[in-house]
N, C-alpha and C positions, 0 to 999 in steps of 0.2 A: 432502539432502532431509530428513534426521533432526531437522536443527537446524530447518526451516520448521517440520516436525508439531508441536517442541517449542514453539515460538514461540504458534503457535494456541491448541495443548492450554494452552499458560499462558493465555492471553488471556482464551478461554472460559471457563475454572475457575479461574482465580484473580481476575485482573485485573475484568474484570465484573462478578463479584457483589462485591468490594472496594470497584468503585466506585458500584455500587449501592445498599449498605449504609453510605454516607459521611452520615454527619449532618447534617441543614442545609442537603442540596443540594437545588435546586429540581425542583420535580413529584417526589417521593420513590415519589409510586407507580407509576411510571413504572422498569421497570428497565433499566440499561445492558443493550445488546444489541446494539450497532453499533459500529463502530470508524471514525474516518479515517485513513488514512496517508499520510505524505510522503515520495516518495519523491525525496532531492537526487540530483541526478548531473549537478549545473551545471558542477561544474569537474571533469569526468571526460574524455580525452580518448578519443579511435576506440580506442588499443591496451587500455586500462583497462578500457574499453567492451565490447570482444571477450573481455576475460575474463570478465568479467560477465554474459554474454548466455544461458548456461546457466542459472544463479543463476536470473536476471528471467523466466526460461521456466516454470521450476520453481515458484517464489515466484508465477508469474502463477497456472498450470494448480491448484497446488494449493488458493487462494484461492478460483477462482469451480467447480471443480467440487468440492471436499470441506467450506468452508467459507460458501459465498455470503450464508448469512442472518446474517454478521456485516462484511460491508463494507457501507459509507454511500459511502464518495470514495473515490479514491485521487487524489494530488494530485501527479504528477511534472512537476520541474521540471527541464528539461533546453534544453541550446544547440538551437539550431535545426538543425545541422549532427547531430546527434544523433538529433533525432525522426524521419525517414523508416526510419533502422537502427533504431531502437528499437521501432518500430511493425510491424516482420516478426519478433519475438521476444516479442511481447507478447498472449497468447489475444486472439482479435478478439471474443468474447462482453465480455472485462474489457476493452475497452475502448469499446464500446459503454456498456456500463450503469453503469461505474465511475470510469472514468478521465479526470481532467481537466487538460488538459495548461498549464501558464504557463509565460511566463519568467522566467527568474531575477531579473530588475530587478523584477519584480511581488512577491516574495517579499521582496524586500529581500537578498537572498542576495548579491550582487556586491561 
């Protein structure tokens, strides 16, 4: 969970005023303050997936209740075999307001 807090704390404090402060980009007065993420686990199978389902718990809860005013998307692409498990480990708030699910041929990921 250390390594999530650290991930954020960079985002928030470095990453976003970094890229806010970028030269040249459009609407400058406008500062970054949202993020998207992608999350692949196209080619993740069930047992990969079971490891991981702590991780995605963590990574979810810590996002929409400590972080919220900095997600835009979150974009996971996963098998279809995948999503019904994925979706009992995933905050049901983050995926109401956040989460938009494709397949990996939409991605071009295959």
């Amino acid at each position: 969970m250390l390594r999530l807090f650290a991930l954020y704390e960079n985002l928030t404090r470095f990453v976003m005023p970094l890229c806010s402060a970028v030269p040249g980009r459009p609407n400058p007065e406008t500062p970054v303050d949202q993020s998207n993420n992608i999350v692949d686990i196209s080619h993740v199978g069930l047992k990969q997936f079971w490891n991981l389902r702590s991780h995605m718990q963590d990574a979810s809860t810590l996002a929409t209740a400590h972080y919220p005013e900095t997600l835009d998307r979150i974009f996971v692409s996963a098998p279809c075999s995948l999503w019904l498990y994925l979706l009992r480990y995933i905050d049901i708030d983050c995926i109401d307001h956040w989460c938009t699910f494709v397949l990996p041929y939409r991605l071009g990921l295959d």
